[in-house]
C-alpha positions in Angstrom: -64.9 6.4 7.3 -61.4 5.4 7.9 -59.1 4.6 4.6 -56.5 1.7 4.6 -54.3 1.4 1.4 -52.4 -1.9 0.4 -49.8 -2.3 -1.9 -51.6 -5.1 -4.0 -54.4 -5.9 -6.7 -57.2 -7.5 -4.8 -59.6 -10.2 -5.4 -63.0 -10.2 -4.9 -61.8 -13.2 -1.6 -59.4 -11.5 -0.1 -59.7 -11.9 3.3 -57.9 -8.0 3.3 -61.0 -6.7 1.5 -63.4 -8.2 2.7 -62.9 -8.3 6.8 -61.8 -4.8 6.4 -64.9 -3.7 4.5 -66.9 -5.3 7.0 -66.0 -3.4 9.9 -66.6 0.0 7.8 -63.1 1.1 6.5 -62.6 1.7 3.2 -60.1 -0.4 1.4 -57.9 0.3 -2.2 -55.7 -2.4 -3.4 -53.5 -1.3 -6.1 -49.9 -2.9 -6.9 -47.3 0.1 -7.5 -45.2 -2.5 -9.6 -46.0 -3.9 -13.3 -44.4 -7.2 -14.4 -42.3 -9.0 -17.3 -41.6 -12.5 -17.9 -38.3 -13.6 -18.9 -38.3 -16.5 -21.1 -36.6 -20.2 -20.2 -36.2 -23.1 -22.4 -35.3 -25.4 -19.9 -34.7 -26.4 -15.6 -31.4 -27.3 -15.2 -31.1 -30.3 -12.6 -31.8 -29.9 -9.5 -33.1 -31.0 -5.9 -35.5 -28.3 -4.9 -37.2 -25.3 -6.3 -37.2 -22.3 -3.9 -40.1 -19.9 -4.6 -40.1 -16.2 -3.1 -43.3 -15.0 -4.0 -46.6 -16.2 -5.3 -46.0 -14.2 -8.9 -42.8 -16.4 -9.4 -44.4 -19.5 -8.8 -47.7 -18.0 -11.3 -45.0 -17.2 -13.4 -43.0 -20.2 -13.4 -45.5 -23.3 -13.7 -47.7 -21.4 -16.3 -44.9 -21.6 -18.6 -43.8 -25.1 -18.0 -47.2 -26.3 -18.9 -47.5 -24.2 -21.8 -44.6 -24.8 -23.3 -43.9 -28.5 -22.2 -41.0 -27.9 -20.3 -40.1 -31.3 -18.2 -39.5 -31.3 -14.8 -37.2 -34.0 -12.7 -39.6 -36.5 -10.7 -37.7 -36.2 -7.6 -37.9 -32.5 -7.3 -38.8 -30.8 -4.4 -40.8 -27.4 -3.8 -40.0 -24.7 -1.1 -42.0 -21.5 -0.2 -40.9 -18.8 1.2 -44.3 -18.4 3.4 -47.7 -19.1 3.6 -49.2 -17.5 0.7 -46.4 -18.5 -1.5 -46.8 -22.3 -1.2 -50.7 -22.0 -1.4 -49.9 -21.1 -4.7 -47.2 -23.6 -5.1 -49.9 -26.0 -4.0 -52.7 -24.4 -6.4 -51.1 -25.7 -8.9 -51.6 -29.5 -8.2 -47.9 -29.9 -6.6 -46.6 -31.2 -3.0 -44.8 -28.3 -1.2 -42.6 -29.6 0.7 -40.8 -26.7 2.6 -42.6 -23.7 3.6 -40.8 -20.9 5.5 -41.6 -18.7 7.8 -41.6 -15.0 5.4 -38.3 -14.1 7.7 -35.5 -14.9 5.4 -33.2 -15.8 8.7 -35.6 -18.1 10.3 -36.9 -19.4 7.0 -33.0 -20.0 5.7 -32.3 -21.7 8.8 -35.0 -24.4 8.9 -34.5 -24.6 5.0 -30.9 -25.5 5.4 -32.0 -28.8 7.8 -33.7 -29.9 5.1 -31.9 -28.8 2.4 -27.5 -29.0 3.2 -25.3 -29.6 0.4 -28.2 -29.8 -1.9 -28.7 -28.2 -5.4 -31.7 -25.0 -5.1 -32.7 -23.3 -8.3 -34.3 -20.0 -6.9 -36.9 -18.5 -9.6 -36.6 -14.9 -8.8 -37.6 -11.5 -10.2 -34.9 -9.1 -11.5 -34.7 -7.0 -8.6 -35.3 -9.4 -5.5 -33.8 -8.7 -2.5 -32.2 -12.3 -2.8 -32.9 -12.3 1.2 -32.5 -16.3 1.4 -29.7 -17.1 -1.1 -27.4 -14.1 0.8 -27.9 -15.8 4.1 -27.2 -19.3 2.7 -23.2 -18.5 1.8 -21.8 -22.3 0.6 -24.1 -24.2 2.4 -26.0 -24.9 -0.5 -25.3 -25.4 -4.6 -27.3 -22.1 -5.6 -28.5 -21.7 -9.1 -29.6 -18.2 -9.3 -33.0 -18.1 -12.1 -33.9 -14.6 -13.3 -37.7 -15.4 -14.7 -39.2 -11.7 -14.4 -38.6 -8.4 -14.2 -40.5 -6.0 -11.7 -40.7 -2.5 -12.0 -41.9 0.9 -10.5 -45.2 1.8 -12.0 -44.6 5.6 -14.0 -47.8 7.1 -13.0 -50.4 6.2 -9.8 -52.2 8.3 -7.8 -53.0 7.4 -4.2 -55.3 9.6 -2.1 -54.8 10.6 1.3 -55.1 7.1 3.2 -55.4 6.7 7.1 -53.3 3.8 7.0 -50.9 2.4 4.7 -50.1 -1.4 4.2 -46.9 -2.2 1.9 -46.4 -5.7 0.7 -42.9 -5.7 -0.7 -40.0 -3.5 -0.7 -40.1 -2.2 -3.8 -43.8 -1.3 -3.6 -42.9 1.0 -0.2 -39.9 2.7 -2.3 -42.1 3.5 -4.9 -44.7 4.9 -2.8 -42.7 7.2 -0.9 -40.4 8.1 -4.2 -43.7 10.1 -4.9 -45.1 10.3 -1.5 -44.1 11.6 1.9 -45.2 10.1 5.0 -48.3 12.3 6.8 -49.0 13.3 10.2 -51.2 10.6 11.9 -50.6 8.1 9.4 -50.0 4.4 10.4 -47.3 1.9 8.4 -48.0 -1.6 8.3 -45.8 -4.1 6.8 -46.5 -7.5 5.3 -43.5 -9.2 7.2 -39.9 -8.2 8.2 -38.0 -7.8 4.9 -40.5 -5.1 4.3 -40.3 -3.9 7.0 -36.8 -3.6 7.1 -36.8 -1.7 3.4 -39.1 1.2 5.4 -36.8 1.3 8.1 -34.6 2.4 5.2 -36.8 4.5 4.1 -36.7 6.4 7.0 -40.2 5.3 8.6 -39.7 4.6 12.4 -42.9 2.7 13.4 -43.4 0.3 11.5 -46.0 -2.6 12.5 -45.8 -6.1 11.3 -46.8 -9.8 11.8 -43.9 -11.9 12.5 -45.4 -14.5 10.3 -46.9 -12.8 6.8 -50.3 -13.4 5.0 -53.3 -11.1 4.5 -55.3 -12.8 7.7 -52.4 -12.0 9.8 -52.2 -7.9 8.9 -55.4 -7.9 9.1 -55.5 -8.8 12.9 -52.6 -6.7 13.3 -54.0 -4.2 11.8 -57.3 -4.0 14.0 -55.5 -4.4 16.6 -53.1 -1.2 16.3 -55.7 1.2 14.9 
């Protein structure tokens, strides 16, 4: 039975699990990273709200709510993909932007929306930032440290057949402790993570060119 890793706690519907299960591999989900929230008291004023990833945005509106924190009425809500304005949307609010998980295509639509306007950007303490660098003064940025995400101290993987990474800093911290094996295959969620294993040193490196669990999934049975 073949073994396929990913780089992320998985629910009992995933579409990752369970399409994978059902054509006989066997599938771990485990996130290398543990998280913090940071604290706010308030939003400062602004026209949208940029999200990078679904744990911002869980993040984010949970503590709103819980803590009664108002929002503008006219605000808008931006995504940097698929999965990350599902969320956005989970949470009973109109995402209005949703990007294309390539922070230059994603930036450039997002600036026909968005020009000369004021973006907070929720982000976690060590994000790449990939949208907010390729904006320059386009855009009134209000950079929003809400979390922290770091390396877990101790995991153990086993020796997997294929290995799926969902965010940078989960790939560095798997090779940190791990080296790449003979035979092995690397799949990325989309480009930025890709482009952190390129760093890394791994030269084939397969991805969808737009990211979400359904689409690595057909990637991935269609590369093995």
């Amino acid at each position: 039975m073949k073994k396929i890793f990913i780089s992320r706690n998985l629910k009992s519907d995933s579409i990752f699990l369970n399409r994978l299960e059902s054509e006989g591999f066997e599938v771990r989900g485990e996130s290398l990273l543990e998280f913090e929230f940071i604290p706010f008291k308030k939003i400062p004023y602004v026209d949208w709200i940029f999200f990078y990833s679904q744990k911002g945005v869980t993040f984010f509106f949970n503590h709103i709510r819980q803590n009664n924190i108002s929002l503008a009425e006219n605000i808008r809500f931006a995504g940097f993909g698929n999965m990350t304005s599902e969320k956005i949307k989970s949470f009973g609010v109109e995402c209005h932007f949703i990007g294309q998980g390539s922070a230059k295509e994603t930036t450039n639509l997002f600036l026909v929306q968005a020009k000369n306007q004021k973006v907070l950007f929720p982000r976690a303490k060590n994000s790449q930032r990939s949208v907010q660098q390729l904006i320059e003064n386009q855009l009134v940025i209000i950079d929003f440290v809400i979390y922290k995400n770091k390396a877990k101290a101790n995991f153990d993987i086993p020796n997997m057949d294929y290995l799926v990474f969902t965010s940078p800093l989960n790939a560095q911290t798997f090779f940190k402790k791990y080296k790449k094996q003979k035979g092995q295959k690397i799949f990325a969620i989309g480009n930025t993570t890709a482009n952190a294993l390129a760093e890394l040193g791994i030269k084939e490196i397969i991805f969808p060119q737009i990211p979400s669990e359904k689409n690595i999934v057909r990637v991935l049975l269609g590369n093995i």
